[in-house]
C-alpha positions as CSV (number, residue, x, y, z in Angstrom):
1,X,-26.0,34.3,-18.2
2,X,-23.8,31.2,-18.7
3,X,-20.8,33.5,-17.0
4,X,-22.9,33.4,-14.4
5,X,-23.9,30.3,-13.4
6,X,-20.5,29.1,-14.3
7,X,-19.1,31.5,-11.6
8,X,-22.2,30.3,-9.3
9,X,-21.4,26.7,-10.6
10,X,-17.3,27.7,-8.9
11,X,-18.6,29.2,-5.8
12,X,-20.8,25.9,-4.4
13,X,-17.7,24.0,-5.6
14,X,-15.3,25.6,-3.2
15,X,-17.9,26.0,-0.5
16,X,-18.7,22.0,-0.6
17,X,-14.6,21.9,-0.7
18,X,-13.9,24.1,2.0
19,X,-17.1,22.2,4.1
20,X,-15.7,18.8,3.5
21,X,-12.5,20.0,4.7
22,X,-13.8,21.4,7.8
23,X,-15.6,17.8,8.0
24,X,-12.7,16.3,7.8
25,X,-10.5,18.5,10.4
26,X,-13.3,18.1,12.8
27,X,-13.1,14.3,12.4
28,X,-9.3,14.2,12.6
29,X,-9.3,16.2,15.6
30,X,-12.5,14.4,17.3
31,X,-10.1,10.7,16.7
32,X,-6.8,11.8,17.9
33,X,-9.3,13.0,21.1
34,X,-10.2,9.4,21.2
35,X,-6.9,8.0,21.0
36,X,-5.2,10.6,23.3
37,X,-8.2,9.3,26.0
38,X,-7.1,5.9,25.1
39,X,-4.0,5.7,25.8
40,X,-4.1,7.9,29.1
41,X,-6.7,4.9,30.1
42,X,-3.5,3.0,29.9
43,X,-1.7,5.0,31.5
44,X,-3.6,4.8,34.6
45,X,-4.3,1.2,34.4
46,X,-0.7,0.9,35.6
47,X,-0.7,-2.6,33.8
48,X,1.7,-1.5,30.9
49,X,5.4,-2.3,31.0
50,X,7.3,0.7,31.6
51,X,8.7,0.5,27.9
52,X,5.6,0.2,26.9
53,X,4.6,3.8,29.2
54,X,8.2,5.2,28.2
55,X,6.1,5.2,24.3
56,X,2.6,6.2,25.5
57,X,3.7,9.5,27.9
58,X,6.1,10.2,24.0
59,X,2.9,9.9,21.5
60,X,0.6,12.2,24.4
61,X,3.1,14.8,24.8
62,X,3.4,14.6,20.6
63,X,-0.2,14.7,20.5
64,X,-0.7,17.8,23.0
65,X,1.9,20.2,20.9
66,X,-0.1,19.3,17.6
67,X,-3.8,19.8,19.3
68,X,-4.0,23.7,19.0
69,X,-3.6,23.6,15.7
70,X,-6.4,21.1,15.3
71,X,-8.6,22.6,17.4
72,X,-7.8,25.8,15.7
73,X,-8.2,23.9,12.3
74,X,-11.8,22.9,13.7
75,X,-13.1,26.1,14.9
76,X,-12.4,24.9,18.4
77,X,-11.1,26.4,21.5
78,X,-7.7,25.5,22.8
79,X,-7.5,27.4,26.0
80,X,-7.9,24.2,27.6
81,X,-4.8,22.7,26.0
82,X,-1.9,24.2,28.7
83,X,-4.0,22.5,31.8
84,X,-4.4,19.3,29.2
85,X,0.0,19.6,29.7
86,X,0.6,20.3,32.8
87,X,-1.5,17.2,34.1
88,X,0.9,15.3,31.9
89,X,4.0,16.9,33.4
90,X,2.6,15.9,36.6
91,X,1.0,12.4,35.6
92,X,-2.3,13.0,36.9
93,X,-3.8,10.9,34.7
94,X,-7.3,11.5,36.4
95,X,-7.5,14.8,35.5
96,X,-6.2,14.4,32.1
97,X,-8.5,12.2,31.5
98,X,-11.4,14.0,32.7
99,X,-10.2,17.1,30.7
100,X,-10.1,14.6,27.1
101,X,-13.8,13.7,28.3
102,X,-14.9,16.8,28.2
103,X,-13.6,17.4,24.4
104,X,-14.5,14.5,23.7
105,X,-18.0,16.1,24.6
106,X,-17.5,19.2,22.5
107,X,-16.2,17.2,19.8
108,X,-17.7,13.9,19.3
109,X,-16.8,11.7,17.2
110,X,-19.1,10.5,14.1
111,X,-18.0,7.6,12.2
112,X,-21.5,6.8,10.9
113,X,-19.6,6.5,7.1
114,X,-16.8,4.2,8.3
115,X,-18.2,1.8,10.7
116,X,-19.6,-1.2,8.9
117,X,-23.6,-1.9,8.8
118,X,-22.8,-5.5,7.0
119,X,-19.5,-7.8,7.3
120,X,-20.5,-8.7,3.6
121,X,-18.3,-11.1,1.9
122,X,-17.4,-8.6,-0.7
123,X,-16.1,-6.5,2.1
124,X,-14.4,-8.9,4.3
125,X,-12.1,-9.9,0.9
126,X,-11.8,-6.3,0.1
127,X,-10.2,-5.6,4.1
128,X,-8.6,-9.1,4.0
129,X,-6.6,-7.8,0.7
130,X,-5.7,-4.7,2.3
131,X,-4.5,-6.1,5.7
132,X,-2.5,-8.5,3.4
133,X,-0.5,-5.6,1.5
134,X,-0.3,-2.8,4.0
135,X,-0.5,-4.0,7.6
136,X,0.2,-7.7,7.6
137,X,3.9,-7.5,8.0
138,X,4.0,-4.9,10.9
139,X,1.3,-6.0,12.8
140,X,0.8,-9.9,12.3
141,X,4.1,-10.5,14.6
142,X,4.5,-7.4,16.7
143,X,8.0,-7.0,18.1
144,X,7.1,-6.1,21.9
145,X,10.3,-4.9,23.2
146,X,9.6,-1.2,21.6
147,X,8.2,1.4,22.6
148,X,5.4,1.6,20.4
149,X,4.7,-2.2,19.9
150,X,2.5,-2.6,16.3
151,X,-0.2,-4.3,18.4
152,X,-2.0,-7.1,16.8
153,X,-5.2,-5.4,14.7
154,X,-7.3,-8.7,15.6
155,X,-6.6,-8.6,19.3
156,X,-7.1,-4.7,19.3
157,X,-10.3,-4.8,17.4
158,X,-11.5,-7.6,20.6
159,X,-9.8,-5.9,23.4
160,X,-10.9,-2.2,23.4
161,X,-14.1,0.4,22.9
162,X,-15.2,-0.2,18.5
163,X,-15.1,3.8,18.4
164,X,-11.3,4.0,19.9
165,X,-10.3,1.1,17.4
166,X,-11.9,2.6,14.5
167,X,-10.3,6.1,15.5
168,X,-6.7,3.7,15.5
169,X,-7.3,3.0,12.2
170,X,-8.3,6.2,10.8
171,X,-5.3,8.2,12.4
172,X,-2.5,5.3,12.3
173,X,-2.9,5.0,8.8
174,X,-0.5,8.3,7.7
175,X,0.7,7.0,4.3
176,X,4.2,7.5,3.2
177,X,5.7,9.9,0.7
178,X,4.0,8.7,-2.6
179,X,0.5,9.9,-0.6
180,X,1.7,12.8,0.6
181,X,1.7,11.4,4.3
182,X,-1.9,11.7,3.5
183,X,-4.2,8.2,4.4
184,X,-4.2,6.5,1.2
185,X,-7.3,4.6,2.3
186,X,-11.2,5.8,1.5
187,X,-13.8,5.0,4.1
188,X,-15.3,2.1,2.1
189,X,-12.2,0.3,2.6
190,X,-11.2,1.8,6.5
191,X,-14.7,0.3,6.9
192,X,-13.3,-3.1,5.0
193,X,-10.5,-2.8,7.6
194,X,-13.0,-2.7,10.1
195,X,-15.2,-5.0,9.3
196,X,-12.2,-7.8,8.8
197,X,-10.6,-7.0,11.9
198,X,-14.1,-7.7,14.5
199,X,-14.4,-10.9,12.7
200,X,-11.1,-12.3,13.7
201,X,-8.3,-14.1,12.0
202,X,-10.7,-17.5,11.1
């Protein structure tokens, strides 16, 4: 009988894994969906230097070769992924941004444990600490003539859609080789980011 519920016991275990996993792919995919619609916005805003577009037209063709294998990853389709290119080849942004929409759609987005209810005090020092050690010196004096400027994270967090900044955060943050290139951040303290960031540098 113990045998049993021991093996029982193992089988939840690696289903709640392999589900949490699947959460997890599903959220990574439904961010870099967000961010991939962001920066086409951009695009077609024609307001960025051409530097500055030189970067964004890079990180969406980067993004486009990784997306079947996170659709894949999330038990999504990715027959939709060679149109999703050749508007890029062709800089329609229009219709690339329509077609993000529309997986957008199919894979929305939930950040309902990383947004903050609260700015409580306990969290602003918690984010405050964090921007200090791991984002301060990148993104407190961004050098502009790059690429792929390391915008200021106050003047992001004011300037565009919460759910595209939140999906910033939780996709820009990649770690280095210690984590594994994993994030090295949990949600309580994304959400600290978060939560720092809308109330401004005061």
């Amino acid at each position: 009988m113990p045998g049993k519920f021991v093996l029982a016991f193992a089988a939840a275990a690696v289903f709640s894994a392999a589900a949490a996993a699947q959460g997890e792919h599903q959220r990574r995919l439904a961010a870099e969906l967000t961010v991939m619609a962001g920066d086409v916005r951009r695009m077609a805003s024609g307001a960025e230097p051409a530097l500055h577009r030189e970067g964004l037209q890079a990180r969406l063709a980067g993004a486009l070769s990784s997306l079947p294998l996170l659709l894949r990853r999330a038990n999504g389709d990715a027959s939709a992924v060679p149109a999703l290119r050749v508007a890029l080849e062709r800089h329609d942004w229009r219709a690339l941004g329509a077609a993000l929409e529309t997986l957008k759609r199919k894979h929305p987005l939930d950040l309902a444990g990383l947004l903050p209810q609260k700015a409580t005090p306990e969290r602003l020092r918690l984010g405050e600490a964090i921007h200090r050690q791991a984002c301060a010196g990148c993104h407190d004096a961004p050098v502009q003539e790059t690429k792929l400027p390391a915008f200021n994270l106050f003047v992001q967090a004011g300037s565009m859609p919460r759910a595209e900044f939140a999906a910033r955060l939780l996709i820009g943050v990649r770690g280095d080789r210690s984590t594994a290139w994993r994030n090295p951040f949990s949600d309580l303290e994304l959400g600290a980011l978060m939560a720092y960031y809308e109330k401004g540098n005061k």
